[in-house]
N, C-alpha and C positions, 0 to 999 in steps of 0.2 A: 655271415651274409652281410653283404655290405646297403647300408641305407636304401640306395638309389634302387638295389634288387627288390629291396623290399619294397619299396613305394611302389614298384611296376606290378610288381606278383600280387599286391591290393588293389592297385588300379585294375589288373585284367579280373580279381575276381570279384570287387565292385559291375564291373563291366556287365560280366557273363551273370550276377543275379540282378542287375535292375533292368539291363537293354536286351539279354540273350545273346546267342551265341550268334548270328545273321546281323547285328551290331556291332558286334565285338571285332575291331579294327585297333589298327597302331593307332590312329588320331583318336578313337576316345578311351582308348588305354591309357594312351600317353595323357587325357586331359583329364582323367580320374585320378590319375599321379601327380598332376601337376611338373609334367617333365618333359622333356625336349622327345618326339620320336624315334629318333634314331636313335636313345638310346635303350630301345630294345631291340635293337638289331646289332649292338655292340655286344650288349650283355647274355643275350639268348638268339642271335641268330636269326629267330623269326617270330612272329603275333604265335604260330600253333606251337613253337616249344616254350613261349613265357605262359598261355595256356596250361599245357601240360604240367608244368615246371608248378605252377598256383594249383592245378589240380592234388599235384603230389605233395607240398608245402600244405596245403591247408588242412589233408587227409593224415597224415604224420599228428598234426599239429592236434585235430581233434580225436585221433585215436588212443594219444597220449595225457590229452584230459580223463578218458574215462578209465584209463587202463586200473588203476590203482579200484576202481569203483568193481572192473569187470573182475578183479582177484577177489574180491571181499564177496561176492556171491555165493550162497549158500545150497540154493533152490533155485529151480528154472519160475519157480514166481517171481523169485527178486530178478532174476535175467529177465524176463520180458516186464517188471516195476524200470528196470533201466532204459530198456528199450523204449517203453512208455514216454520217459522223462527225454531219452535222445528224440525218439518223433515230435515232439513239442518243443524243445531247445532247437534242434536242428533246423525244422521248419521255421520257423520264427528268425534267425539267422541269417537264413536266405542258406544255408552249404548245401539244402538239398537241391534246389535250384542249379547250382554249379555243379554237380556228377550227372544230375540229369538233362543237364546241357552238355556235359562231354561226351556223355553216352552217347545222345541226339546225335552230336556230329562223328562218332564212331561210324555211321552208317555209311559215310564217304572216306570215312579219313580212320586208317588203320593203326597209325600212330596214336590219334585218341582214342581207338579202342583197347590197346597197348593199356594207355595212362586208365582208362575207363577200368581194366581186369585189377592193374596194380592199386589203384584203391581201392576196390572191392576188398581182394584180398588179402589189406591188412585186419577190414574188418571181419571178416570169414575167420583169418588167424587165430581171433581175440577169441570170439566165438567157441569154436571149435578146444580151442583151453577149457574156456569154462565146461562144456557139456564132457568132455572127459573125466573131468574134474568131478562134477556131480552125478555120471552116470557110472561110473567108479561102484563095482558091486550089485547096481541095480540087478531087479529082475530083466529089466526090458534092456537092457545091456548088448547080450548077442544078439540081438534083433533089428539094432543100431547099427547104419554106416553113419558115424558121426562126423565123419569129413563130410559127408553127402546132406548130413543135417545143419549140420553149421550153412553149407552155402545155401540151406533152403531157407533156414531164418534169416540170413542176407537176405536173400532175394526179396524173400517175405516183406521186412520192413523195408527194402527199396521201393518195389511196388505199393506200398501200403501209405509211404510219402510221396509218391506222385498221385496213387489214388485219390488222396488228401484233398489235391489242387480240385477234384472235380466232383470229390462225393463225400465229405468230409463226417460226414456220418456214417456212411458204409466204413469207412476204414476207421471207425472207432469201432464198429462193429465187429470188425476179424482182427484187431487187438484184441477183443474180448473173447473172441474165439480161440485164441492162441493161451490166452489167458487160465479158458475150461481147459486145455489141453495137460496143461502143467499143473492143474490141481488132480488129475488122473493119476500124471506120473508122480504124485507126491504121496495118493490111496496107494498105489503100488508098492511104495517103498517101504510102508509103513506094517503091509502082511506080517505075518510070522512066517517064520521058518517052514511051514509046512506048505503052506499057502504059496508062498515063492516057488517053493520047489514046480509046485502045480502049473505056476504061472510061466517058469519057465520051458516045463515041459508041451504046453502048449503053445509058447512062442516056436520051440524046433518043431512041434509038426507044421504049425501054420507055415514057416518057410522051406519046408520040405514040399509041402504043396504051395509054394510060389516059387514062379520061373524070374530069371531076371542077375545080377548079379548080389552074393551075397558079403555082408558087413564086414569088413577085417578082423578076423581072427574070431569068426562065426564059426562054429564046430562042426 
C-alpha cells in the first residue's frame, strides 16, 4: 500500500471516530491526512469506498493482532478473559466507534452493510475456530450450533461495546454474565464418564422436545 493510501485510510478513520459518520466528507478526510481531496477520488473513487476500504484495513489489521492470542485459548474462560481485554483495548481506541458508524450508515447505504457483514465476519471466523476447538468432545457438544454460537458471541460483544457508550456498568454486568456462563461449561467438562453420558443423554431429549433447527451433525 502505497503512503498517500494510507494517510487517507487514517484520515477517514480518524474522521468516522472523532466527528462520525454525518461528518465524514472528502474535506475533513482529506484534512485529517493532510492531503489534497481529489486525491481520494484518484485513489478510491469515492468518500463511501475509502470508508469501506479503512473499514476493511483496520478489521484485517486488528483481527491479526489477536489471532495468535485467539489460538493459545484453552477454555471459553480465557475466550471471554480475551474478549474482556478486546472491550477495553478496542473501546479505548475508538475501532468500535468505527464499525458502529458503518453499521449506522448500513441503514441507507448497502455497500456499508456489505463492509458492515465482512468485518463481522472475520471476527465470527476467529470465534467459531476457537469454540470448535474447545467444544471438541464436550458433553454439550451435539447441543451446539457453533457457527450460530460464534455469531452470538459476535453480536454479544458488538452490542455490549455500544452498550458501553450508554450504560457502562450494565455491560460490565453481562460480561460477567457470559463469564458464569463458561464456568458452567467448564463443571461440565470436568464430570466423569458416567455423568457425561447422563448429561448427554439429556441434552438429546431436551432437543427432541425443542422445535427449531438442529446443530450440524446433531444425531
Amino acid at each position: 500500500m502505497t503512503e498517500t493510501r494510507q494517510r487517507l485510510i487514517d484520515g477517514a478513520l480518524e474522521t468516522l471516530r472523532d466527528k462520525g459518520m454525518a461528518a465524514t466528507s472528502a474535506r475533513t478526510i482529506a484534512a485529517a491526512a493532510s492531503a489534497n481531496q481529489g486525491l481520494i477520488f484518484y485513489h478510491f473513487g469515492s468518500v463511501d469506498q475509502l470508508i469501506i476500504e479503512a473499514c476493511r484495513v483496520s478489521t484485517e489489521q486488528r483481527v491479526q493482532h489477536y489471532r495468535q492470542r485467539f489460538a493459545a485459548v484453552g477454555s471459553l474462560r480465557e475466550l471471554l478473559g480475551i474478549g474482556r481485554e478486546l472491550h477495553a483495548t478496542e473501546l479505548a481506541a475508538g475501532n468500535v466507534t468505527v464499525l458502529a458508524q458503518v453499521v449506522a450508515g448500513a441503514q441507507q447505504n448497502e455497500a456499508f452493510a456489505a463492509a458492515g457483514r465482512e468485518a463481522i465476519e472475520q471476527w465470527i471466523a476467529e470465534i467459531e475456530r476457537v469454540l470448535r476447538r474447545l467444544l471438541r468432545g464436550s458433553p454439550i457438544a451435539p447441543a451446539v450450533d457453533q457457527p450460530g454460537l460464534a455469531r452470538g458471541i459476535a453480536a454479544a460483544f458488538i452490542g455490549i461495546e455500544l452498550y458501553d457508550g450508554v450504560d457502562a456498568g450494565g455491560a460490565q454486568a453481562a460480561l460477567a454474565a457470559l463469564e458464569q456462563l463458561s464456568v458452567l461449561a467448564e463443571v461440565l467438562d470436568d464430570l466423569g464418564p458416567v455423568a457425561r453420558r447422563a448429561v448427554r443423554s439429556r441434552v438429546r431429549k431436551a432437543q427432541a422436545r425443542t422445535p427449531g433447527p438442529r446443530p450440524a451433525g446433531a444425531p
